[in-house]
ROSEVO-753136 format. One record per residue: x, y, z of N, C-alpha, C in turn; residue in three letters. Coordinates in steps of 0.1 Angstrom, whole numbers. Each point is the difference from the previous one (the first is absolute). Example, Ala and Ser with C-alpha at 12.3 -4.5 7.8 and 13.67 -1.06 7.14 Angstrom:
<recs>
REC/132/-57/78/-9/12/0/9/12/0/ALA
REC/-4/11/-7/9/11/0/-8/11/8/SER
</recs>
This chain:
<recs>
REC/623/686/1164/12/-2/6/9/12/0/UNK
REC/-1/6/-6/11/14/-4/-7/8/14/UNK
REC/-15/2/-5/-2/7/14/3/-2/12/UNK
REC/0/-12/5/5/1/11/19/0/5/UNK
REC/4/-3/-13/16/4/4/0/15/1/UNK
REC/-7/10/-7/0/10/4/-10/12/13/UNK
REC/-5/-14/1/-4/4/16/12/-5/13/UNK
REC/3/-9/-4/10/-5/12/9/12/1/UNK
REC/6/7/-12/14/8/-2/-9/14/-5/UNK
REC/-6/7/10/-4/11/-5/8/14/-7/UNK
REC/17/2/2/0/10/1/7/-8/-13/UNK
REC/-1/-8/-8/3/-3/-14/-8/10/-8/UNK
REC/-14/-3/4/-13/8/-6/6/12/-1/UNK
REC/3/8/15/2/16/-2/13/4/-5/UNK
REC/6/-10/-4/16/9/0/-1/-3/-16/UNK
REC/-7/-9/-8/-2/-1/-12/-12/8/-6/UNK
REC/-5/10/6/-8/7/-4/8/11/3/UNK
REC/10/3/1/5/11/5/13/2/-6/UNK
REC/4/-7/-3/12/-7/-7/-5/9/-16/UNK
REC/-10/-7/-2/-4/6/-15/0/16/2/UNK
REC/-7/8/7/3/14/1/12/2/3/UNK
REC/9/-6/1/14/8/8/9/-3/-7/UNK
REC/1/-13/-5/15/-4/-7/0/8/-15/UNK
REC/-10/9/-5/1/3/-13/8/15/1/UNK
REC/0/5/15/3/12/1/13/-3/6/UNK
REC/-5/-2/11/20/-4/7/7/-11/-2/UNK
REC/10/0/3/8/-10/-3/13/-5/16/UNK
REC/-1/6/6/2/-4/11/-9/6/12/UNK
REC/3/-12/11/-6/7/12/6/8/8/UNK
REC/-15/9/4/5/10/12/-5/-3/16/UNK
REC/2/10/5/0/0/17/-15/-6/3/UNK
REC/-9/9/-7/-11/-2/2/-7/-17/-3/UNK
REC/8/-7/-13/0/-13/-6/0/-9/11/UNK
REC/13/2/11/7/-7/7/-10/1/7/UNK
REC/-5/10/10/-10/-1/12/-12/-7/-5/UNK
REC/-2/3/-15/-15/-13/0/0/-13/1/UNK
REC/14/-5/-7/5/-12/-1/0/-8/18/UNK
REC/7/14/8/0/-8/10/-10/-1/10/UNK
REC/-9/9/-2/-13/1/6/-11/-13/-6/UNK
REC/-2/-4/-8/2/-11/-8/1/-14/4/UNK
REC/13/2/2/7/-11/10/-4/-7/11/UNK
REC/-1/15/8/-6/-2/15/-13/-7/-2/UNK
REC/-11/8/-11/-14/-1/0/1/-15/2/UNK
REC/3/-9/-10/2/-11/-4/9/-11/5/UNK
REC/6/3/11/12/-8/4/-11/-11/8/UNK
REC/10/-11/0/-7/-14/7/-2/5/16/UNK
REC/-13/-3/5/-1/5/15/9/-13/4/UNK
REC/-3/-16/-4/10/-8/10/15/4/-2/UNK
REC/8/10/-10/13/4/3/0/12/-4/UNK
REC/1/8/11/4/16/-7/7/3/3/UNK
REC/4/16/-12/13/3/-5/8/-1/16/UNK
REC/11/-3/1/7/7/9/6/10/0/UNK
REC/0/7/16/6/12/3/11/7/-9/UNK
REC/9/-11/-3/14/4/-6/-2/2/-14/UNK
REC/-9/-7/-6/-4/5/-17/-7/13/-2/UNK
REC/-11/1/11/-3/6/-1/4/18/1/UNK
REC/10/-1/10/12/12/1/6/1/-9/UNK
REC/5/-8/-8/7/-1/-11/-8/7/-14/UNK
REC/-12/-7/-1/-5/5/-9/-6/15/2/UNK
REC/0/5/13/1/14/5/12/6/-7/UNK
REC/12/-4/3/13/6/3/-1/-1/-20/UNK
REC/1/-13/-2/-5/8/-17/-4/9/-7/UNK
REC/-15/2/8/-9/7/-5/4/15/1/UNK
REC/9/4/13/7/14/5/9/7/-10/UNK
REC/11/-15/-4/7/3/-14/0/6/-10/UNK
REC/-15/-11/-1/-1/3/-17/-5/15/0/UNK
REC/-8/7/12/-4/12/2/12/13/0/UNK
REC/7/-4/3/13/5/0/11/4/-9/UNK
REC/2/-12/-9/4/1/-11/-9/7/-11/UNK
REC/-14/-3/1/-10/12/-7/1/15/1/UNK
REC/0/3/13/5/14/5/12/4/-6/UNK
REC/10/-7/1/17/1/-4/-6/2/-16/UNK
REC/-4/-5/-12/0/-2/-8/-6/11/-8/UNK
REC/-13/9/11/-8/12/-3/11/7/3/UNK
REC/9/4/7/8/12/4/12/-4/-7/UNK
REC/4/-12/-7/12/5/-10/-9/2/-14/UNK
REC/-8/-4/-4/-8/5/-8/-2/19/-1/UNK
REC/-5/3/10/-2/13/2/18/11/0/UNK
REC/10/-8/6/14/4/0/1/3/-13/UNK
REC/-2/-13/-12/4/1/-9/-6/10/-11/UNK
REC/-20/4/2/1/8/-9/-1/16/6/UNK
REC/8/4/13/6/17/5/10/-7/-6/UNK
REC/4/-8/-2/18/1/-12/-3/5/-11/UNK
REC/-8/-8/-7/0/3/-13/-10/13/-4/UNK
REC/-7/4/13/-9/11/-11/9/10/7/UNK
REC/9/6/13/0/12/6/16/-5/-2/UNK
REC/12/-7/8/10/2/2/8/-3/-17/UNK
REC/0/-8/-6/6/-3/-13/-6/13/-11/UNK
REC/-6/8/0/-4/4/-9/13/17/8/UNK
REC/-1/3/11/0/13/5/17/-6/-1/UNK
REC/2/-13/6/20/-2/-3/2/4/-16/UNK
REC/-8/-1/-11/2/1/-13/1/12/-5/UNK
REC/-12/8/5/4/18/3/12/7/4/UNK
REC/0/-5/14/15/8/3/14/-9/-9/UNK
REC/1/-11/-3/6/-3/-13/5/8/-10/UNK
REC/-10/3/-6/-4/1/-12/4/21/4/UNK
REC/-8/1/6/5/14/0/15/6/8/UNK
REC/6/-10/4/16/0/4/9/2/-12/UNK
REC/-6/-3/-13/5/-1/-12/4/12/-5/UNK
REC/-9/10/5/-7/15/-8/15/5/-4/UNK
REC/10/3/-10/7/10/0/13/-9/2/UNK
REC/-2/-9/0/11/-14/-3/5/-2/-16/UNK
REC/6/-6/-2/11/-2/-17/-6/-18/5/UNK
REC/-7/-5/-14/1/-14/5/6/-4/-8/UNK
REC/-4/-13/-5/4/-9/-14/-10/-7/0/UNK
REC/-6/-4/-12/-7/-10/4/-6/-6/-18/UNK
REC/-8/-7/0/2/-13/-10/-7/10/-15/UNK
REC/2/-4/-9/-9/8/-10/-14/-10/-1/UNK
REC/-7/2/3/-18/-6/1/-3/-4/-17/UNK
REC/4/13/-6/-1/-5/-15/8/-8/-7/UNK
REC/13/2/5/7/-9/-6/3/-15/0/UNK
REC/-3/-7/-11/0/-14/-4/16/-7/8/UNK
REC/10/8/-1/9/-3/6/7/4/14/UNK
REC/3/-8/12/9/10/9/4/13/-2/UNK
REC/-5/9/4/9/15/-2/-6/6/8/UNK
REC/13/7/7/-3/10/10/3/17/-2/UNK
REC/-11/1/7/1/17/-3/0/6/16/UNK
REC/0/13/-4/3/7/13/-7/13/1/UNK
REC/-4/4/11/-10/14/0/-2/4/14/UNK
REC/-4/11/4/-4/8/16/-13/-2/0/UNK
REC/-3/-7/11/-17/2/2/-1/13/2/UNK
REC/-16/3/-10/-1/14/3/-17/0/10/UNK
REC/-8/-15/0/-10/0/8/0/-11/2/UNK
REC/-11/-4/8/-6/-18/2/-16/0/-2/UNK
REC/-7/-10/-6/-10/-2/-4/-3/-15/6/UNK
REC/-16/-2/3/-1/-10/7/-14/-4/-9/UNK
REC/1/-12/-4/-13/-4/-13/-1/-17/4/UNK
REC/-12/-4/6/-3/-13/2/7/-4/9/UNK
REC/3/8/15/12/-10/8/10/-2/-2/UNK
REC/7/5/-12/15/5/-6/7/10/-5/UNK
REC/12/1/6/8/15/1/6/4/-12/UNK
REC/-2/11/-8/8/2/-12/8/12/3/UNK
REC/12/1/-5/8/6/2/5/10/-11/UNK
REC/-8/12/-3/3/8/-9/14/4/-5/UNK
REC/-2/-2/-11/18/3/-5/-7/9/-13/UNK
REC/7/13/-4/-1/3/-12/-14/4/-5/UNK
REC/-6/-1/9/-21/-3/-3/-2/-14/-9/UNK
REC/7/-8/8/-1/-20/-1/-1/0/11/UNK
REC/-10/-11/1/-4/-6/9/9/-13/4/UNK
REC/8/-2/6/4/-11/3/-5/-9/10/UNK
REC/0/-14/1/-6/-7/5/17/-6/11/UNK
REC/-5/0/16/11/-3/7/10/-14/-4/UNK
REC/-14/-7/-7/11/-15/1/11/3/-12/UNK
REC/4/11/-4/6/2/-12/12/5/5/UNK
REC/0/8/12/14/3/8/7/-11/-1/UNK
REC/16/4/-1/10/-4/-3/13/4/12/UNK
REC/-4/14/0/10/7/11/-2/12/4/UNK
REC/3/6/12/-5/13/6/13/11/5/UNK
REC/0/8/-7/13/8/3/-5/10/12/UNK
REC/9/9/0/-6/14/11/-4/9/-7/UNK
REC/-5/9/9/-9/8/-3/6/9/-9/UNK
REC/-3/5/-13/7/12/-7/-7/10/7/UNK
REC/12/12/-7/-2/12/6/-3/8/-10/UNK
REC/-12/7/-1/3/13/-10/4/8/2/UNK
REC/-5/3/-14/11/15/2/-17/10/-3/UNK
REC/5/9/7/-13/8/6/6/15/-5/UNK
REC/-1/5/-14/6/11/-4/-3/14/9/UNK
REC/-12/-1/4/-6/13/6/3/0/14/UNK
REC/3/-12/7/10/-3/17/9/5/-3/UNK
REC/7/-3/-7/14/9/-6/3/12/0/UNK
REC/-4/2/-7/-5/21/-7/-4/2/16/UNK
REC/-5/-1/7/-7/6/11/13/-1/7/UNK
REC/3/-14/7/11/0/11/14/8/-10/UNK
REC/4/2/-9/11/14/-2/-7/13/3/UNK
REC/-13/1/-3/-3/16/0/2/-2/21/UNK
REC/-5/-7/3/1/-2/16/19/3/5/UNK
REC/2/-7/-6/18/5/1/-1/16/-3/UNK
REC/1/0/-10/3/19/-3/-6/8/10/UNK
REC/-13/-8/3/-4/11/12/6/-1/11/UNK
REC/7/-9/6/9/-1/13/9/4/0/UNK
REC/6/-1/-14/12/11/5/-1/14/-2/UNK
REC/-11/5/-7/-2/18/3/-7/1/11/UNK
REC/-5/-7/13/-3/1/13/13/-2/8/UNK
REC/5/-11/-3/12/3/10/13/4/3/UNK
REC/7/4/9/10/9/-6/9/-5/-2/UNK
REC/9/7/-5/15/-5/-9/11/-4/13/UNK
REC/4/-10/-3/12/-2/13/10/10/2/UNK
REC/7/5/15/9/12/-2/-3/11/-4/UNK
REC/-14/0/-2/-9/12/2/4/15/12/UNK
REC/-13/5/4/1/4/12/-6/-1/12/UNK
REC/8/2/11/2/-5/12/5/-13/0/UNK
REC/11/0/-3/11/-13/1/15/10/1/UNK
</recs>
């Protein structure tokens, strides 16, 4: 008896042989799923009523979709990891190095309690996909920022010493006002 209910309904047979190789791997169907199902269909449809025209379009115009939304799904897929491996890492660079020579504030890392301290980045360091922000030869870690001042300025002793000796020499080049020929 069994055999012949599964002779009447053949594609029970194949889609439960098939079923066991596939459902342990995927978990939903794809484009390719849909076209066997409905190829399937066709195989099997009652010759005294077949599908009509309009289902059958339909289950076209489905099938186009679901193709569609697959595609859409590969290319935000793909959008999303040029985000994460090229644009977010290079926005974090120029970040991080906008800092260089800045006064920040930012959280004490070691300390058990809120406390802020303050320092000029003197580099930036990049370890595991995260920006540290040298202070002092500490490494600071960004989510510790607190606040970002401007840029200090040094003081550059030997810029100095040069631009006076550059003065003294401009004025024994040039000549004295009320000089001659006036």
């Amino acid at each position: 008896m069994a055999d012949i209910a599964t002779e009447t309904v053949p594609w029970l047979r194949e889609t439960a042989a098939a079923a066991t190789t596939t459902s342990a791997s995927k978990t939903t169907l794809g484009k390719d799923d849909f076209l066997k199902l409905l190829i399937t269909e066709l195989q099997y449809q009652d010759p005294l009523e077949p599908m009509k025209d309009t289902e059958f379009i339909s289950q076209m115009a489905n099938f186009s979709s679901l193709e569609q939304m697959q595609n859409l799904n590969t290319g935000f897929e793909k959008l999303a990891s040029n985000l994460n491996d090229f644009l977010i890492p290079a926005l974090m660079i120029q970040q991080a190095t906008n800092l260089i020579g800045r006064e920040i504030s930012y959280q004490d890392p070691e300390a058990s309690e809120a406390k802020l301290l303050k320092g000029v980045v003197s580099s930036v360091t990049f370890k595991n996909g995260t920006a540290y922000c040298v202070i002092d030869g500490k490494e600071i870690d960004m989510t510790y920022l607190a606040g970002i001042g401007s840029p200090v300025v040094a003081e550059n002793k030997e810029l100095d010493q040069l631009m006076d000796r550059l003065d003294d020499l401009l004025t024994l080049i040039t000549p004295e006002e009320g000089g001659e020929g006036e």
